[in-house]
ZALUMSE-481181 format. One record per residue (C-alpha): residue in three letters; x, z negated, y. Coordinates in steps of 0.02 Angstrom, whole numbers, plus 50000, padded with zeros to 5 digits. Each point is the difference from the previous one (the first is absolute). Example, Ala and Ser with C-alpha at 12.3 -4.5 7.8 and 13.67 -1.06 7.14 Angstrom:
# residues 2
ala506154961049775ser500695003350172
//
This chain:
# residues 377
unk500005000050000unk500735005650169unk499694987950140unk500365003750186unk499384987050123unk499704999250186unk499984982650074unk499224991150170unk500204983350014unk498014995349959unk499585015149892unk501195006349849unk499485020149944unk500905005949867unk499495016649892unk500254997949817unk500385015749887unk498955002749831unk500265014149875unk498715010250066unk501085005350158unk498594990250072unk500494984150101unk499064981950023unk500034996450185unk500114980550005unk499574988450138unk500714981550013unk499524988650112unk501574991650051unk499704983350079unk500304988349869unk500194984550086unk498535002650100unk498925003449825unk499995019450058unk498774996750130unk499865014750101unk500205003450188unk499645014950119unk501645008849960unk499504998749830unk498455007449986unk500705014450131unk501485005149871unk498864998049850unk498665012450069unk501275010450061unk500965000649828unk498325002549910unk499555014850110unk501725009149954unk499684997049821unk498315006449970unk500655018450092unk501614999249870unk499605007449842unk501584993349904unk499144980850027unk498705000149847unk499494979850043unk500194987650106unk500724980949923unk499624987250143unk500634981149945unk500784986350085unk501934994250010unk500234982049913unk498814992349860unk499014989550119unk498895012650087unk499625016750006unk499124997050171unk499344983550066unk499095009550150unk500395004450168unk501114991650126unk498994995350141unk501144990850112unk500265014050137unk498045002450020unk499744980250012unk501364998950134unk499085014350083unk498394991649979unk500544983550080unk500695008250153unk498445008550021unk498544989049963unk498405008949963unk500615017750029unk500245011949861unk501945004749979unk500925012849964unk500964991549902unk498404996349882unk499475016650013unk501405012049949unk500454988349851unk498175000349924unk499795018450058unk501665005849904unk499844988149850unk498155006349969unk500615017750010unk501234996049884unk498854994249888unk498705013750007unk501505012149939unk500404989749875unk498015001849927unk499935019150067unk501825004749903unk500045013549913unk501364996949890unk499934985349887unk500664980850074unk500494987749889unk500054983350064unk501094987149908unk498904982750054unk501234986249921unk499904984450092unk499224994850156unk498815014950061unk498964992250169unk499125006950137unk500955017750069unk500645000349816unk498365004349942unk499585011050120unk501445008549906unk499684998749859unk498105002549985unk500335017550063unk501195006249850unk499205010549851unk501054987849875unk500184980750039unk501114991949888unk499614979149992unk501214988749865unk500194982349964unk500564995650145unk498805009450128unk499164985950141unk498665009850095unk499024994550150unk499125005350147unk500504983250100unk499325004150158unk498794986150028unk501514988150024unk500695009950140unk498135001750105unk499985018549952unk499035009749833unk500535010949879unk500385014950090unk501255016049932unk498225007049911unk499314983349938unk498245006250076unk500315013849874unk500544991649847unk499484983849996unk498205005350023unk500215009549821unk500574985749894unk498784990549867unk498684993550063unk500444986450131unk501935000949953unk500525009950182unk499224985150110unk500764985749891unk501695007650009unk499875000650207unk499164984150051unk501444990149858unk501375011050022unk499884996549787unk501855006049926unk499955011849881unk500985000449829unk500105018349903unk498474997149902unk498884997150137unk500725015850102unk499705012649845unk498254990150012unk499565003250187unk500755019650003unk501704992350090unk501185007049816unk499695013349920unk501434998349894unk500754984349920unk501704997649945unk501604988850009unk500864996350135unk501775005549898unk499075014249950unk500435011250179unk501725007449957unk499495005549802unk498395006650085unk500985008450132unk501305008549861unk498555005349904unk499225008350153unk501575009550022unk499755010149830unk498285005450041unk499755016650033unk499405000150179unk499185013750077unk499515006250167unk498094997449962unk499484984250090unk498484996149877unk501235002749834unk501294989450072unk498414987050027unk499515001949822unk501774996949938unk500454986850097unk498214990749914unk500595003649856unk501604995450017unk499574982450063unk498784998549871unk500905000149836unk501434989950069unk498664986850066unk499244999449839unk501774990749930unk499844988450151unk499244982849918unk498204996150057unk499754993650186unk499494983350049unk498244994649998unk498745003950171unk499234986250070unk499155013850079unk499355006849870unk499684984349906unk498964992950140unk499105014050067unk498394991050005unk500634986950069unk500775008150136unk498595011050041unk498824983149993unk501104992450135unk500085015650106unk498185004750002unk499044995150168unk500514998150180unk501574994750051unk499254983150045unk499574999449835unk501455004049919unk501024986450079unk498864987549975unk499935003349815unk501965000349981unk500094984950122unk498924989249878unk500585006849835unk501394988249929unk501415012349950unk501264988649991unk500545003249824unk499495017349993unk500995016950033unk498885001850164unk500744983350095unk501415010450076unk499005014350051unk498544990850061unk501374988150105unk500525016450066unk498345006950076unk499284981050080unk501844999850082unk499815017250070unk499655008250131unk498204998450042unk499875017250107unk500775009549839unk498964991249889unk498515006550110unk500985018350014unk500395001349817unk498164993749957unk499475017550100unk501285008649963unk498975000349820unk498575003750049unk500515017850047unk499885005349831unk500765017349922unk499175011250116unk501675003150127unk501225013449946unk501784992149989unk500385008950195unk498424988850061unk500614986349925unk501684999750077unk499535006650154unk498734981550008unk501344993149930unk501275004350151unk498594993150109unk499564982749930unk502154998749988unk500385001550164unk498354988650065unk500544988449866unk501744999150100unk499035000650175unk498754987149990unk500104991349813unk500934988349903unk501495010149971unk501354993150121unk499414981749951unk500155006349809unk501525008150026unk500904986050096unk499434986749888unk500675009849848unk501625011250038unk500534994650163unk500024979250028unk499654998049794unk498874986850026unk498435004749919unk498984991050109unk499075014250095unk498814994250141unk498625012349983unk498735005950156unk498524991549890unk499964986149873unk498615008349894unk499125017549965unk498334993850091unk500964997250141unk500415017250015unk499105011650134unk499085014349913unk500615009350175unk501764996549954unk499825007649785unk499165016450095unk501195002750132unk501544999249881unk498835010449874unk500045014450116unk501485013850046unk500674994450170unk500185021050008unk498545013950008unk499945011749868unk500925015150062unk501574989150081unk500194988949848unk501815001049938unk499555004549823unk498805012550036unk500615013949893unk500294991849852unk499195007549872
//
């Protein structure tokens, strides 16, 4: 296997030879200390990179993992937009702006690629690092995958297409992950849609030398079809996941999540959980935000009727009002800048919230024809 590489400081490409002639382009996110939490430059090399790939017809796929065996991506770093948003109180940045613009766009070529992506999701995959991931046509999850959409903790929602996906999980599944930020093993990703693929986490570089003997073409649906297939047989040597409490406790999770948000908290404020797999999770969503709680309580009652483009174009909206006039700076401080975990939210409890306040942030701060991701399609 021939192996050239070109390397940025945040953002490793390399191309890999195979047998075919064909090459794998691959894609590492190279922030290891930082759990490959991605920034602006990031997501502008990425896209780029991606573009220049899908015109070359030597690249058959695309391999898109993480440096280090922690994470492949534990989200996005925000600390540039909350500096932003502290300087300007109330105003929407540009700082928030172009970093949820670009890092939806990047996403939505991820999920409109033509060419195959395979995403290697070992470790810690949070936040942005879904957004990733979710896109790809092959998601790889092992024994060591952590997955969450921790939003709530931070006063924002699950954003980077979580209107899209989460909404088309089991039953109640989409809402319990975003009000309890609940972390994921591999089981519970094949479960929700997250993995499509399961394997071990030592199984990337035998997987990778077996890819390199396939016979590669330049038809993008074969190459789709043999990189299935491919996966397939060698995840069927992989030993058995672990067990879904997702799956396990279905009903139980739709029983909690059925009814009004009021509702909802009052039933997982009196239920004693205390020995039970929900404590943690439950501990997670009376501690958070209550503005997100109220934004990701809407945010599924949109349903499946927006195309993935109106989903990240409300998306960019309720981001940059989240960063404007909601809990995010608070979350944000509390969390990655002073550490303390003691944020001071604008309102002690959901009914304290103005409805006002939920519709304002619920609507684009742009008209139609001026919005920044108007032409995505």
């Amino acid at each position: 296997m021939t192996n050239s590489a070109n390397k940025s400081n945040s953002v490793v490409f390399q191309t890999l030879g195979t047998a075919s002639g064909k090459q794998i382009g691959v894609m590492t996110l190279n922030m290891e200390k930082a759990l490959n939490s991605i920034n602006l430059e990031m997501v502008q090399s990425m896209f780029a990179q991606l573009k220049l790939w899908q015109s070359d017809t030597s690249i058959a796929f695309v391999l898109l993992d993480g440096a280090g065996e922690k994470a492949f991506c534990a989200g996005g770093d925000v600390r540039a937009i909350y500096h932003a948003s502290i300087e300007a109180p109330g105003e929407l940045t540009e700082q928030a702006t172009d970093f949820f613009e670009q890092e939806y766009r990047l996403d939505h070529l991820i999920d409109t690629y033509a060419k195959p992506i395979l995403v290697w999701g070992n470790g810690i995959v949070m936040g942005g690092g879904l957004g990733l991931m979710m896109g790809a046509s092959h998601r790889v999850v092992t024994e060591h995958s952590r997955i969450a959409m921790p939003e709530v903790t931070i006063g924002l929602y699950p954003d980077v297409g979580g209107s899209y996906f989460l909404n088309r999980m089991p039953g109640k599944t989409g809402l319990f992950l975003g009000l309890t930020a609940y972390n994921m093993n591999a089981a519970d990703a094949i479960y929700v849609g997250i993995g499509n693929h399961y394997h071990e986490h030592d199984d990337k570089q035998p997987l990778l030398d077996n890819l390199a003997t396939l016979n590669w073409s330049d038809e993008a649906a074969s190459n789709h079809q043999l990189l299935t297939d491919a996966l397939s047989l060698m995840g069927e040597q992989a030993a058995t996941p672990q067990s879904s409490n997702l799956e396990r406790c279905s009903d139980e999770i739709d029983q909690l999540m059925t009814g009004s948000l009021d509702e909802i908290v009052s039933k997982t404020s009196e239920m004693g959980h205390s020995e039970s797999w929900l404590a943690r999770p439950i501990k997670t969503m009376l501690s958070g935000s209550p503005i997100s709680l109220q934004l990701i309580y809407r945010q599924a009652q949109l349903g499946t009727e927006l195309s993935l483009a109106e989903v990240f174009r409300f998306e960019l909206g309720l981001s940059v009002n989240c960063c404007a006039m909601g809990d995010f700076s608070e979350g944000v401080r509390a969390l990655l800048i002073d550490k303390d975990r003691s944020p001071k939210w604008q309102y002690q409890g959901i009914q304290d919230i103005p409805t006002e306040l939920i519709d304002k942030m619920m609507s684009s701060p742009w008209k139609s024809q001026s919005h920044p991701l108007m032409n995505l399609s």
